[in-house]
C-alpha positions in Angstrom: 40.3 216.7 114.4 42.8 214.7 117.0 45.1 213.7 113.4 45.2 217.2 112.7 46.2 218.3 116.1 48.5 215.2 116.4 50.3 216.6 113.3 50.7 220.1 114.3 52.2 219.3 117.5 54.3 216.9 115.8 55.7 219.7 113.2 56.3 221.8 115.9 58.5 219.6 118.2 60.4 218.8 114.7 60.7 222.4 113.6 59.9 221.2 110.4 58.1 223.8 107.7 54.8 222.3 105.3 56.9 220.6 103.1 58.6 217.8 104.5 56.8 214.8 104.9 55.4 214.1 108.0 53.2 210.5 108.5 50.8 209.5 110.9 49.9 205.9 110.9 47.2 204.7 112.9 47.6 202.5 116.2 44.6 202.5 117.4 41.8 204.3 118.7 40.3 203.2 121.9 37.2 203.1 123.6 38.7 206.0 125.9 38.9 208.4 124.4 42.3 208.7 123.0 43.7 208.7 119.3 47.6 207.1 119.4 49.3 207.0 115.9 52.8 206.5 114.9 54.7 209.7 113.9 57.3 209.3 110.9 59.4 211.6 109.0 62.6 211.6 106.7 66.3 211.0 109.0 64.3 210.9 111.9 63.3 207.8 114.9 59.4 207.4 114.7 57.5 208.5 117.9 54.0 208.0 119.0 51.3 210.9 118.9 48.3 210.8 121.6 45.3 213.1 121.4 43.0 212.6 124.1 39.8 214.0 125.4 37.6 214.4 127.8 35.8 211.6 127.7 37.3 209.7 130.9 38.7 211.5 133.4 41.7 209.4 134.0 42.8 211.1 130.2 44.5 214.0 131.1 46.4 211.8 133.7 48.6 210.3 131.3 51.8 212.5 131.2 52.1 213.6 134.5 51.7 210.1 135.4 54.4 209.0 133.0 56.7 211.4 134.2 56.0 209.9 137.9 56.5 206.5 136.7 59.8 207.9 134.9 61.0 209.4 138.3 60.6 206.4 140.4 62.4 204.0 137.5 59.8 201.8 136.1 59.6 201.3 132.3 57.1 203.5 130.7 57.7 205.5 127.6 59.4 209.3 127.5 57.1 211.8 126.8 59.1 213.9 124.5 57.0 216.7 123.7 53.3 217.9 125.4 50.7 220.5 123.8 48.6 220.5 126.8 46.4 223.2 125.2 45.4 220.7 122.3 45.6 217.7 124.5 48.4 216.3 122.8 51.5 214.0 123.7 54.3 213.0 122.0 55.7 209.7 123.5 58.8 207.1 123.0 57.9 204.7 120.4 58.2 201.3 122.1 57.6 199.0 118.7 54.5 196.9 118.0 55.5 193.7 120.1 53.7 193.0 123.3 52.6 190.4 125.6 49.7 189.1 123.4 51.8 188.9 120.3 54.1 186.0 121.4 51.4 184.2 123.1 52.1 181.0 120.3 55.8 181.2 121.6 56.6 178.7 124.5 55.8 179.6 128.1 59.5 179.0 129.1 60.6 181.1 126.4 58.9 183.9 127.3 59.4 183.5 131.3 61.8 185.9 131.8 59.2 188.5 129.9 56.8 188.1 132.9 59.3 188.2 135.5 60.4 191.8 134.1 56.7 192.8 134.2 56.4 191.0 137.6 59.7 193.2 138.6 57.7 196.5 138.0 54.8 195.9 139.9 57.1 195.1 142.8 58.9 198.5 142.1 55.6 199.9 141.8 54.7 198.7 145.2 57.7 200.9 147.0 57.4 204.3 144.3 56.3 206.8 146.8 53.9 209.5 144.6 54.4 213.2 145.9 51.4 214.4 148.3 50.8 216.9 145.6 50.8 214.4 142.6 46.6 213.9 142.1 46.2 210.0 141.4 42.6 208.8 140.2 40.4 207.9 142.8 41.4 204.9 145.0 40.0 201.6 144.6 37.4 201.7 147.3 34.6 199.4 148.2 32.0 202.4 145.6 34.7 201.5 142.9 34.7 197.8 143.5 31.2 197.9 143.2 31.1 200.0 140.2 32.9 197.4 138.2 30.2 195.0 139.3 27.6 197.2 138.1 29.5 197.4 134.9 29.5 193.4 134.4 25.7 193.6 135.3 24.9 196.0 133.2 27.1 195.0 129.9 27.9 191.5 130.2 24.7 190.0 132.1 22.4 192.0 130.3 24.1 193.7 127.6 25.3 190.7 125.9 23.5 187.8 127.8 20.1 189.4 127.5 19.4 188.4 131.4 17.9 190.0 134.2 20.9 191.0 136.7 18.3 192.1 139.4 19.0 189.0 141.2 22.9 189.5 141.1 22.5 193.2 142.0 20.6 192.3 145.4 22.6 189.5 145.8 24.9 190.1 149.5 27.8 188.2 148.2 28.6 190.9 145.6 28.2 193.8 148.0 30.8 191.9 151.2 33.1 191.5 147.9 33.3 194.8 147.8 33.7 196.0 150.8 35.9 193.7 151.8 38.3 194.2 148.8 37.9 198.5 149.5 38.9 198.0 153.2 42.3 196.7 152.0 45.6 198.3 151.4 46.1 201.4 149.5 49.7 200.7 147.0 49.9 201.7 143.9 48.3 199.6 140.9 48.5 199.8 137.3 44.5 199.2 137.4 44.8 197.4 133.6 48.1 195.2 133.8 47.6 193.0 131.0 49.2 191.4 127.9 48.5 194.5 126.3 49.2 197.3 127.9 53.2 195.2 128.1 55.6 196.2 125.2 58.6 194.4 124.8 61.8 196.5 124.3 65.6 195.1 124.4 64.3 191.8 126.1 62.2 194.1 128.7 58.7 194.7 129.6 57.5 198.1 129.8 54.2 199.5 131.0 52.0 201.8 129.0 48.4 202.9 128.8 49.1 203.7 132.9 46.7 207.0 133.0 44.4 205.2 135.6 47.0 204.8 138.3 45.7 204.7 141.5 45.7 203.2 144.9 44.4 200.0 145.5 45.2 195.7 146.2 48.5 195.0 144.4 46.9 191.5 143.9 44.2 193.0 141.5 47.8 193.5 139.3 49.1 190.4 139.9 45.7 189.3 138.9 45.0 190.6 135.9 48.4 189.2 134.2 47.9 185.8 135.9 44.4 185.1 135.1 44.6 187.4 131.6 42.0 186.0 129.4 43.5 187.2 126.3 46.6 184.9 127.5 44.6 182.1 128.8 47.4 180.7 130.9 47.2 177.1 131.9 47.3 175.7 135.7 50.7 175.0 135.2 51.6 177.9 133.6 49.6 180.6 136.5 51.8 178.3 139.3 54.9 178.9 137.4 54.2 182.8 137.3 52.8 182.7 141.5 56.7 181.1 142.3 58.0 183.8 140.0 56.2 186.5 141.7 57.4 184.8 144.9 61.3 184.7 144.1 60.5 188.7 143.0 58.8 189.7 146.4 59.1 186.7 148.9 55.8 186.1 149.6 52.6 184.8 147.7 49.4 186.2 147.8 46.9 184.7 150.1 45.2 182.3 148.4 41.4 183.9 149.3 41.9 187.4 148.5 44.3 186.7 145.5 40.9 184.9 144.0 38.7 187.6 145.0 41.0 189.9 143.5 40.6 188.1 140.2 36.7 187.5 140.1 36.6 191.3 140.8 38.9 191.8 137.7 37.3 189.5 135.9 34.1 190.8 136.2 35.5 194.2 135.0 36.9 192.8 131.6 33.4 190.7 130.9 31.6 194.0 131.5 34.7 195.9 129.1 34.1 193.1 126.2 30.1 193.4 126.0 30.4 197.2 126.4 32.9 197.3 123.3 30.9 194.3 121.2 27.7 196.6 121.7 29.0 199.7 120.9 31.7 199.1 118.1 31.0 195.8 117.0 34.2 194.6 117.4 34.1 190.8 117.1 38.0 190.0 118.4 36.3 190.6 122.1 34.2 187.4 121.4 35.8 184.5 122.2 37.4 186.2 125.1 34.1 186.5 126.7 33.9 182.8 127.2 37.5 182.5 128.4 37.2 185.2 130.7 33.7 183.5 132.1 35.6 179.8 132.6 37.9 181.6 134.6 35.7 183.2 136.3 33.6 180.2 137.1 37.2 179.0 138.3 37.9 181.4 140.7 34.7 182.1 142.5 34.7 178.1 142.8 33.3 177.5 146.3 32.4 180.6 147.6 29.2 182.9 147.9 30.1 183.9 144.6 29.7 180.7 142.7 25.9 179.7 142.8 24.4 183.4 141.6 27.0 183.2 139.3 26.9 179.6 137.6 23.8 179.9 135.7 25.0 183.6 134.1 27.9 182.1 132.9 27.1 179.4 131.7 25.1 180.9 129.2 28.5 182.9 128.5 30.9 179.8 127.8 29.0 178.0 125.4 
């Protein structure tokens, strides 16, 4: 059982014996894979016990990609203790406040939130990984269309009940890809949103990072800006674009800073009916409509939006 191993590792790293209490109390456990509970015992600082598996590949990524991150100063937890054998780590508990849970709290208050994420994408940009260090595989144009094939498969047909055959032939889709894998190769976070950014001592820090890998910085930007969890207004994605551009003195071009977002869009549509479908977990609902206005928002004008209209539609309502 992952608790079980969890709990050993954890007694080891304290040097505790059977009878002092040691709690775990459950995070969560994600569609990945991966068990995360917080570790407590008597006169000591919680910490955060991971058990993964094998069930993605990107899994077994996690700590030496935290210790990367670490290296090249960007906020991400300390791994404290690893069990490698029972696929265990024990990490620095960062609290229970991130991104998502002060969405109700006004935009200006929590500006300077977003520009500390902003700031670690930017480091992220210049971290320089060791030829040795083996990332995930980069976002090519295969990988771009992957995630399309996902959003076909769970989203248009999965939850919509449609026939993506259409979509899956359609020429727009396949250019989106290629065009998107010919681009540059920096590092990306891959899943930069609300909730994968704790807040620590008035900081953002990253976590669930395992799935680092070369790629478009603007798919990070991206995922923050048009976050359909955060459902930023107009208003509010401009404010975060001139923050971005005091942090790296440019803006993203306006095209491929869209396609970047339909792409990652697509990706969390296909994530939401994948999850409703297999675990029944209504809180993905509503998102799906959010995500699919924006959507509808970005591909606005281009080959994207007519064999794209009539999907979403359905999804919005």
């Amino acid at each position: 059982m992952p608790t079980d191993s969890i709990l050993s590792t954890a007694r080891q790293y304290l040097g505790v014996d059977p009878t002092v209490s040691v709690t775990l109390e459950p995070i969560k456990r994600g569609a990945s894979g991966r068990t995360i509970v917080r570790v407590k015992t008597p006169g000591r600082d919680p910490f955060i016990g991971v058990h993964w598996t094998d069930e993605r590949a990107d899994n077994a990524n996690f700590v030496p990609v935290a210790r990367f991150l670490k290296k090249a100063r960007i906020r991400v937890p300390e791994i404290l203790h690893e069990n490698a054998k029972r696929h265990v780590a024990l990490v620095e508990d960062l609290g229970n406040t991130d991104l998502l849970t002060l969405k109700d709290r006004p935009f200006v208050e929590r500006e300077p939130l977003y520009r500390s994420a902003l700031g670690q994408i930017d480091r992220l940009f210049y971290a320089k990984a060791p030829k040795e260090f083996e990332l995930m595989p980069p976002f090519d144009a295969a990988l771009y269309r992957w995630e399309q094939e996902y959003f076909f498969d769970h989203l248009v047909e999965g939850f919509l009940g449609l026939d993506a055959g259409v979509l899956r032939e359609d020429p727009a889709f396949i250019a989106l890809a290629e065009r998107l894998g010919s681009g540059a190769r920096h590092l990306v976070h891959r899943d930069f949103q609300s909730q994968n950014l704790m807040v620590k001592d008035g900081e953002t820090w990253l976590v669930d990072f395992q799935g680092l890998r070369r790629g478009r910085q603007e798919y990070d930007l991206a995922s923050l800006i048009y976050d359909p969890y955060l459902d930023h207004s107009e208003d509010e994605r401009e404010r975060l674009l001139e923050i971005w551009e005091e942090i790296a003195d440019e803006r993203p071009e306006t095209s491929i800073f869209h396609e970047c977002a339909a792409q990652r869009l697509m990706q969390a549509l296909g994530a939401y009916g994948n999850i409703l479908k297999r675990r029944g977990d209504e809180w993905y609902r509503p998102h799906i409509a959010v995500a699919s206005r924006l959507l509808l928002e970005v591909v606005a004008g281009t080959p994207l939006e007519k064999p794209l209209a009539g999907v979403l539609a359905e999804a919005v309502v």
